[in-house]
C-alpha positions as CSV (number, residue, x, y, z in Angstrom):
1,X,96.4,74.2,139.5
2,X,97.0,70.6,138.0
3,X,95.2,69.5,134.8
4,X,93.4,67.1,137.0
5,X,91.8,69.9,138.7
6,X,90.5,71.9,135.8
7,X,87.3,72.1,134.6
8,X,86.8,71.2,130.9
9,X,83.7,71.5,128.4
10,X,83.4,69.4,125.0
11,X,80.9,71.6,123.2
12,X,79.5,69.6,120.4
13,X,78.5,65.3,120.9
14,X,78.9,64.5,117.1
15,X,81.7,62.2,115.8
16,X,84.8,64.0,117.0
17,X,83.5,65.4,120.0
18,X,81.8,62.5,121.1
19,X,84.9,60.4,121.0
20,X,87.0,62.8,122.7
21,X,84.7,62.9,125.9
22,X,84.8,59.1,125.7
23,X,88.3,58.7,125.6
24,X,89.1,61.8,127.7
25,X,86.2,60.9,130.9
26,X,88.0,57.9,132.7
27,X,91.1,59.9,133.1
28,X,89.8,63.3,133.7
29,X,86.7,63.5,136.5
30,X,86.1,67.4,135.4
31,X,85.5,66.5,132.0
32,X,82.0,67.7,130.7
33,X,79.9,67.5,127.6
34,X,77.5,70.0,125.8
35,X,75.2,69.4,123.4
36,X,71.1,70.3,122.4
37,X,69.0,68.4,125.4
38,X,67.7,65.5,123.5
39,X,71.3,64.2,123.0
40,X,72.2,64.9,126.5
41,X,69.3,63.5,127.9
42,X,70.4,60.1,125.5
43,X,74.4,60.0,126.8
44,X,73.0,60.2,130.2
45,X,70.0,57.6,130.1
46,X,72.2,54.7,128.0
47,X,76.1,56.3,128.3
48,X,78.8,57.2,125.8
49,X,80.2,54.3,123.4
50,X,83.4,55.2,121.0
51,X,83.8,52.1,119.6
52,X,86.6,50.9,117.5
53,X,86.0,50.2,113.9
54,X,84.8,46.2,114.2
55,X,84.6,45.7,118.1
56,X,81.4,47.7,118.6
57,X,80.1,44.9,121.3
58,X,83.0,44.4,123.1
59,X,83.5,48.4,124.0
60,X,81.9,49.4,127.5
61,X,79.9,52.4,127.8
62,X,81.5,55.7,129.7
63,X,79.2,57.9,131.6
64,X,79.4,61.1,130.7
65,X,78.8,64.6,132.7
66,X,76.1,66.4,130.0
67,X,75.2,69.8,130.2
68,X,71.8,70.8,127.7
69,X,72.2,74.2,128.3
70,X,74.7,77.0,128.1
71,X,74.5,78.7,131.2
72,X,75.1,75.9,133.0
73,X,79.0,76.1,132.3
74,X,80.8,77.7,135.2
75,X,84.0,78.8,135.9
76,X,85.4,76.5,132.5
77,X,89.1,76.4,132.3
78,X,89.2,75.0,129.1
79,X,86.5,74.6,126.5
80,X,86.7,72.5,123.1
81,X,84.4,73.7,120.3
82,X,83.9,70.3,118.2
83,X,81.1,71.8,115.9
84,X,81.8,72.3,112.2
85,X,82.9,75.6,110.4
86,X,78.9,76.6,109.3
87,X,77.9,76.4,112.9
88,X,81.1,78.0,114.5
89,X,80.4,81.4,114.7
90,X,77.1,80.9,116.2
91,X,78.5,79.2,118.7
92,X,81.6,81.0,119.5
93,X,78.8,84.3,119.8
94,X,77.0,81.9,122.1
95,X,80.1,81.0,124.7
96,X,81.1,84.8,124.5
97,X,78.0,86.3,125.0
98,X,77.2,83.8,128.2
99,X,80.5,82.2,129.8
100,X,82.4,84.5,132.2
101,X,86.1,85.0,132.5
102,X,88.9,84.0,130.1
103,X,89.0,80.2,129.4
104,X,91.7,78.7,126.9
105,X,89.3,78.0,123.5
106,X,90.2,74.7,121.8
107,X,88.9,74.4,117.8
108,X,88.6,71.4,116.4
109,X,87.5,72.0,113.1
110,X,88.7,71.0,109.3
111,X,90.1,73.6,107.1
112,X,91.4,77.1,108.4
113,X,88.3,79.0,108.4
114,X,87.9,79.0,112.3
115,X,91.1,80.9,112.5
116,X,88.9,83.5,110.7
117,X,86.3,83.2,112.9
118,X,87.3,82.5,116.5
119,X,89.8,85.7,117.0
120,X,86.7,87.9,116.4
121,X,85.4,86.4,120.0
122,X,88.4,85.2,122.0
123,X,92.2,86.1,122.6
124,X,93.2,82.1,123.9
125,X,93.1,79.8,121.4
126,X,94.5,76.5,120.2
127,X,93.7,74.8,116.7
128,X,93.8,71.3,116.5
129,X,94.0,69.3,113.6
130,X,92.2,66.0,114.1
131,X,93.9,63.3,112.6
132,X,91.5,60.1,112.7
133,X,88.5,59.6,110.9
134,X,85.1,58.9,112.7
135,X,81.0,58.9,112.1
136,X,78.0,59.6,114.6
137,X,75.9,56.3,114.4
138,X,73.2,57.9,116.7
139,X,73.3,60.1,119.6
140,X,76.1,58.9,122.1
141,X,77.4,55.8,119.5
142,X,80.3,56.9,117.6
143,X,82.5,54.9,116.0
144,X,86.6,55.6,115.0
145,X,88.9,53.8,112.5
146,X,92.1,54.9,114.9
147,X,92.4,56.3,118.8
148,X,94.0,59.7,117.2
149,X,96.3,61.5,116.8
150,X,95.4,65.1,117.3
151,X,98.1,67.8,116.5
152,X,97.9,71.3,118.5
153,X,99.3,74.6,117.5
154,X,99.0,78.2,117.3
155,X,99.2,79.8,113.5
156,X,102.2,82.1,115.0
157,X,103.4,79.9,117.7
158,X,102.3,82.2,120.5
159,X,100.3,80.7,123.6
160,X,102.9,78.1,124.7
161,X,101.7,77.9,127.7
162,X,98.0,77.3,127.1
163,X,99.5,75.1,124.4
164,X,100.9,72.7,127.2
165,X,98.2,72.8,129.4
166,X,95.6,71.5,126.4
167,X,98.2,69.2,125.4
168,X,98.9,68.1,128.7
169,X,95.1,67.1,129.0
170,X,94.4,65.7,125.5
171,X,97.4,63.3,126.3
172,X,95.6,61.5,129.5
173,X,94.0,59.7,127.2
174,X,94.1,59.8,123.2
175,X,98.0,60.1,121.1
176,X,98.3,63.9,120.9
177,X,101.1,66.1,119.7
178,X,101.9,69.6,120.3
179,X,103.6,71.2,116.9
180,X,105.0,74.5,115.7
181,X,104.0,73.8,112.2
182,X,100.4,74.2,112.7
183,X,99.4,75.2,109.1
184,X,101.3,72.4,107.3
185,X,99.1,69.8,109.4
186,X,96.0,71.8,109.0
187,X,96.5,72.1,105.2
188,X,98.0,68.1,104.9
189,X,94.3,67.1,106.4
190,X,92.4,69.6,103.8
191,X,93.7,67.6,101.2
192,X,92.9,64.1,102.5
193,X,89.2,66.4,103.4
194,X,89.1,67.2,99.6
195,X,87.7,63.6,98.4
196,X,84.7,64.0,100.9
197,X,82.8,65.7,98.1
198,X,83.4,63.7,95.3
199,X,82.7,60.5,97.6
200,X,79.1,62.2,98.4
201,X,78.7,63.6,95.4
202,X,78.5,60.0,94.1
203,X,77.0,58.8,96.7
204,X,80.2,56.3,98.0
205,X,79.4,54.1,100.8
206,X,75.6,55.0,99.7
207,X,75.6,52.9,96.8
208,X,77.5,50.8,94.7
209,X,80.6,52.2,92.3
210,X,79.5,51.9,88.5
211,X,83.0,52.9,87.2
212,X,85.7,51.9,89.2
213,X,88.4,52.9,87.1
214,X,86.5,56.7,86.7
215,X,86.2,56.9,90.4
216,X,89.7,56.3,91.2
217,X,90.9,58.6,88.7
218,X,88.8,61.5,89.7
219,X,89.2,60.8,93.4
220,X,93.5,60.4,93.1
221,X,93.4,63.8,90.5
222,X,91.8,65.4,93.5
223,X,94.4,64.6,95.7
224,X,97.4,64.7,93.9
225,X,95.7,68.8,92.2
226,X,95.6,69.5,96.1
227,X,99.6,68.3,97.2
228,X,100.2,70.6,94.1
229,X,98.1,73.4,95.2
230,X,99.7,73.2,98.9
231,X,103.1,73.3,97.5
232,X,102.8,75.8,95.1
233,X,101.5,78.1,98.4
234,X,104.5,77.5,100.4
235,X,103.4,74.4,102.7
236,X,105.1,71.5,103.4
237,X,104.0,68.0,103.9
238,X,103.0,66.5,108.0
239,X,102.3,62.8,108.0
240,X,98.7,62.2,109.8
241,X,98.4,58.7,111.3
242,X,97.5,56.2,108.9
243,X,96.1,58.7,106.0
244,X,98.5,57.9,102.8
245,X,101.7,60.0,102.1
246,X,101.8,62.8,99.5
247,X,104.5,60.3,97.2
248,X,102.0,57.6,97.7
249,X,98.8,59.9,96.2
250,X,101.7,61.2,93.5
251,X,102.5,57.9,93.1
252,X,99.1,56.4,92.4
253,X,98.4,59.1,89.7
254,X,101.9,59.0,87.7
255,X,101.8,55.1,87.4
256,X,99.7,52.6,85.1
257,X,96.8,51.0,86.6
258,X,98.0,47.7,87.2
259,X,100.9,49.1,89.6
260,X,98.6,51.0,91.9
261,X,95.3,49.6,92.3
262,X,95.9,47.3,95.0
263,X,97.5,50.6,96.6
264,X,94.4,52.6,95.8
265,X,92.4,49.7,97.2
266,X,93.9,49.3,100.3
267,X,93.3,52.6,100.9
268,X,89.7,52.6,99.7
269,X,89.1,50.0,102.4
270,X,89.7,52.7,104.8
271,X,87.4,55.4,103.8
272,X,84.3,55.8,105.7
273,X,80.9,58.0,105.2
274,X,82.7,61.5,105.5
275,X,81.7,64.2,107.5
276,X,79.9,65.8,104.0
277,X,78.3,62.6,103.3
278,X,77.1,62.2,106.8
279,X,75.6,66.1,106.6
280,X,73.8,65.2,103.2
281,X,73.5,61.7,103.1
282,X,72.3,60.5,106.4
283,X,71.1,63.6,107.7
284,X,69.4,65.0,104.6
285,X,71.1,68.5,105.3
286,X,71.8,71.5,103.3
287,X,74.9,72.8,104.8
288,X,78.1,71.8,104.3
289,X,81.6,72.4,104.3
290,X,82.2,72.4,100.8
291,X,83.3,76.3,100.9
292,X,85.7,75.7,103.5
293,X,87.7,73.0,102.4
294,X,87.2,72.4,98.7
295,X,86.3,76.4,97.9
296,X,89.3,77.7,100.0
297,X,91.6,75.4,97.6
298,X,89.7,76.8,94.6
299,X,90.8,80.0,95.9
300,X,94.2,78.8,96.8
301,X,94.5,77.4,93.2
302,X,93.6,80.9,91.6
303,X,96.4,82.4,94.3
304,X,98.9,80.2,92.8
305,X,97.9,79.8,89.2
306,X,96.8,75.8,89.2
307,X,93.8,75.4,86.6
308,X,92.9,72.4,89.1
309,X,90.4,70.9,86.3
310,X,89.2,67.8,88.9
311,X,88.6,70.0,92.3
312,X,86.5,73.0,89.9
313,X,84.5,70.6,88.2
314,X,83.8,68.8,91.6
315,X,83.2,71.7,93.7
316,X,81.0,73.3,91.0
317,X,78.8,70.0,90.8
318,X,78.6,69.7,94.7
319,X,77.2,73.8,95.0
320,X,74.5,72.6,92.3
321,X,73.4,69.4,93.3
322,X,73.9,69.7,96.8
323,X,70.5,72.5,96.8
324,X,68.7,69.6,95.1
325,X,65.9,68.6,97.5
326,X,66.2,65.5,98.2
327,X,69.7,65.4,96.8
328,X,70.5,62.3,94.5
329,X,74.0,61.0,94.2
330,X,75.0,60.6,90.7
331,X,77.5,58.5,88.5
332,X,81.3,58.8,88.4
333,X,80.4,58.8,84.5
334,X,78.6,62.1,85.1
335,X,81.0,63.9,87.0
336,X,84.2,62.9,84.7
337,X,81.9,64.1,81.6
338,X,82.1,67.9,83.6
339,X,85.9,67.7,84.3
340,X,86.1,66.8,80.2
341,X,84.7,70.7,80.2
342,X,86.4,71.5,82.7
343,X,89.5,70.5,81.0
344,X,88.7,72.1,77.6
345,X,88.0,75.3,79.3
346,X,92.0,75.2,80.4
């Protein structure tokens, strides 16, 4: 059966998901959506919008095949799960527990703890690394910095064929590779993913930096502990679309100020709310993936050795103040004052 012909199911509307079923719909007419039935009900009232970064009004809306409920998938050849690592196994329970037959899973998840998860419910499955940052505006508004890439793999390089066929479909309409060096890319993203809790932690995009020179510091120590961490497991580096280089976050730490902020700036421009900030910022939420990406690099740095002052004293601040009801971002003053322990603790 040709790709055109097979019936796929985005299970998730937020930021990735959403702009996937935008960009995937007007090449692929069996391409559905899932989501709760108030954001269904929206993307079918006023459309689907993935907007690039700045051109908001001239993007046309896509209209979107929304399903609000389960049991209304049938007979899905392939079917994305674009929620985050504290809803996945809920989900994955849910699709098992109510979908028929043996459809090719795709997870599109940060870190590695979905390939944890998913094999406990399904024997097809293809990780992809998502390498483009987005945010959920509202319900069916999402808006992207780049149109991709995604990179798909299997952890052993087994499932080549299912690994076509997604491939095949993803590349209709958004830049998509298929690799055989799935955990390099999946662990290259963590560490770009390791700044999201310092950013929300403060409180970046939320209000105004009090120190810039403190919050550049921390944030490049974060990076450059995690290349170290990654190497000293065994990993080796894959170049995600515009997201800086490993010598460049090196780079930025080893040299004085004067050579690098313009570098650190340029790349500051870039950031947007993260996926953490979005969780705790805008949506007031509790849960977050701080033990997935930040606590499985804790972890990783105990495997390996790495005291990893920055991403301890970071991670330890987000589990505290992230309980706080409502949570408060504090000062970049505050958070280098508990790396200073951190550091002293050795």
């Amino acid at each position: 059966m040709s790709i055109q012909h097979k019936k796929v199911v985005i299970f998730g509307a937020g930021a990735v998901g959403g702009s996937l079923a935008a960009w995937m719909v007007p090449h692929h007419d069996q391409t559905y959506i899932l989501d709760k039935p108030e954001v269904i009900s929206r993307i079918e009232e006023h459309g689907l919008q993935a907007y690039l970064e700045g051109e908001k009004e001239q993007t046309p809306l896509v209209h979107v095949k929304g399903l609000s409920d389960i049991t209304q998938i049938d007979n899905a050849d392939i079917i994305i799960i674009a929620v985050k690592n504290y809803s996945l196994d809920g989900v994955a329970k849910l699709i098992k527990d109510n979908i028929k037959g043996d459809p090719i899973i795709v997870a599109l998840q940060n870190g590695i703890q979905n390939q944890d998860i998913l094999p406990q419910y399904f024997k097809k499955i293809i990780y992809g690394v998502v390498g483009y940052n987005a945010w959920l505006d509202e319900p069916g508004m999402v808006g992207y910095q780049k149109k991709g890439p995604f990179i798909l793999g299997t952890p052993d390089n087994t499932l080549q064929e299912e690994l076509k066929e997604v491939a095949s479909y993803f590349q209709l309409g958004v830049e998509t590779v298929a690799t055989d060096h799935l955990q390099d890319a999946a662990y290259s993203k963590m560490i770009i993913n390791l700044t999201n809790s310092f950013t929300t932690l403060v409180g970046h995009k939320y209000r105004e930096i009090s120190e810039f020179s403190l919050f550049k510091k921390i944030l490049t120590n974060l990076l450059y502990e995690g290349v170290q961490i990654v190497k000293a497991s065994g990993y080796k580096e894959c170049r995600l679309g515009g997201m800086p280089s490993w010598r460049t976050m090196t780079v930025v730490v080893k040299l004085p100020d004067f050579m690098t902020n313009s570098i650190f700036k340029k790349n500051l421009a870039k950031m947007v709310l993260s996926s953490m900030g979005q969780d705790v910022l805008q949506r007031k939420g509790s849960e977050t993936e701080l033990e997935s990406l930040n606590g499985h690099f804790i972890a990783l740095a105990n495997k390996v050795g790495h005291k990893a002052p920055y991403n301890r004293a970071v991670y330890d601040m987000c589990q505290e103040k992230f309980k706080e009801v409502p949570f408060q971002p504090i000062t970049e003053e505050e958070v280098w004052k508990r790396i200073q322990i951190q550091m002293k603790k050795g």
